[in-house]
Structures are given as C-alpha cells and as structure tokens.
N, C-alpha and C positions, 0 to 999 in steps of 0.2 A: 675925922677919917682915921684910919686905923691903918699904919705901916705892917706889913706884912714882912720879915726877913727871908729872903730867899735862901740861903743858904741853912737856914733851922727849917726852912719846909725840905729843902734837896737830902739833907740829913735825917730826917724823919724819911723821907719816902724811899731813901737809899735801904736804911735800916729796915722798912717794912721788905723792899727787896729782894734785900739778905734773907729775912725770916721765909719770904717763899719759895725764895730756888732754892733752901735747904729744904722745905718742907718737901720740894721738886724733887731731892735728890733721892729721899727715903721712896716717894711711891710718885709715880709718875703723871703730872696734871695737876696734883693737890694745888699747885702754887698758880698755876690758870685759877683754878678752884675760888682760892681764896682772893684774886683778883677780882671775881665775879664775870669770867672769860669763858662760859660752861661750853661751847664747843671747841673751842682749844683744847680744853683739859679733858673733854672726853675722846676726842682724837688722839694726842699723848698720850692720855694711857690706855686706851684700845689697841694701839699700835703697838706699844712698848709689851702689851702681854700678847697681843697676834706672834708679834716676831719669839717671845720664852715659848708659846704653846708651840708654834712650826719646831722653833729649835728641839725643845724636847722630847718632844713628839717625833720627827724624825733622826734625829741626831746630829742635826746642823749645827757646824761651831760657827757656822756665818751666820745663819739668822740670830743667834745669841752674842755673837760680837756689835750686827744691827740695832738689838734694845740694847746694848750698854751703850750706843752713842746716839740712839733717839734718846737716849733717858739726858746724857747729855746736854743734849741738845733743849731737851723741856727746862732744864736747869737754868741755862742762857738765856733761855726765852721768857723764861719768870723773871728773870733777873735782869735783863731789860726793857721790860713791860713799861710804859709811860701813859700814864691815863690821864691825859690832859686838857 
C-alpha cells in the first residue's frame, strides 16, 4: 500500500490554485477554464465583458466598476475551487 502525504497533495493543489486565479486575474474564466469547469468560465467571462461592453458603450462607471469585481470575484472562485 502506498502512503499518500496529505499535506504535499494540499501543496501541490494549493499551487495549481495559485497558477489559476492568477491566470483568473489576467482574463476572466481562464482559471474555471483550466479546472475543466467550462460553464463557470464561460459565465465569468461573458459577464465580465457584458458589464466592459454596457460600460463603454454607454459610459457607465458602474457597470465597469461591476467587471472589476466580477473579475474579482472569478479570482476567488478559481482560487477556491476543490475538486474532490
């Protein structure tokens, strides 16, 4: 039987994590994405460019303050992800 360390798997999946709510942080979903979560990450970031196109497109500084904290928020959500 083969002892498994829990704390070198929580470390490794910590680190995968990391790498995807930063990947989260540049374009929004990617880190769903690389979870293999393909409607998360296409809701994230539909959402995150719905609320830039309203913003810009009208000149809402609320829907553009909205994707900086969906984008946020996709960040925290990759970065909590537990696939167990």
């Amino acid at each position: 039987m083969i002892d498994v360390d829990d704390t070198a798997l929580s470390a490794t999946s910590r680190r995968h994590a990391g790498t995807e709510a930063l990947a989260s942080g540049f374009i929004p979903g990617v880190g769903q994405l690389l979870q293999r979560r393909r409607l998360a990450a296409a809701i994230q970031f539909t959402t995150v460019l719905a609320y830039l196109v309203i913003g810009s497109a009208s000149g809402l500084r609320h829907a553009m303050l909205f994707a900086f904290l969906w984008n946020c928020y996709s960040v925290i959500d990759a970065y909590r992800y537990r696939a167990d």
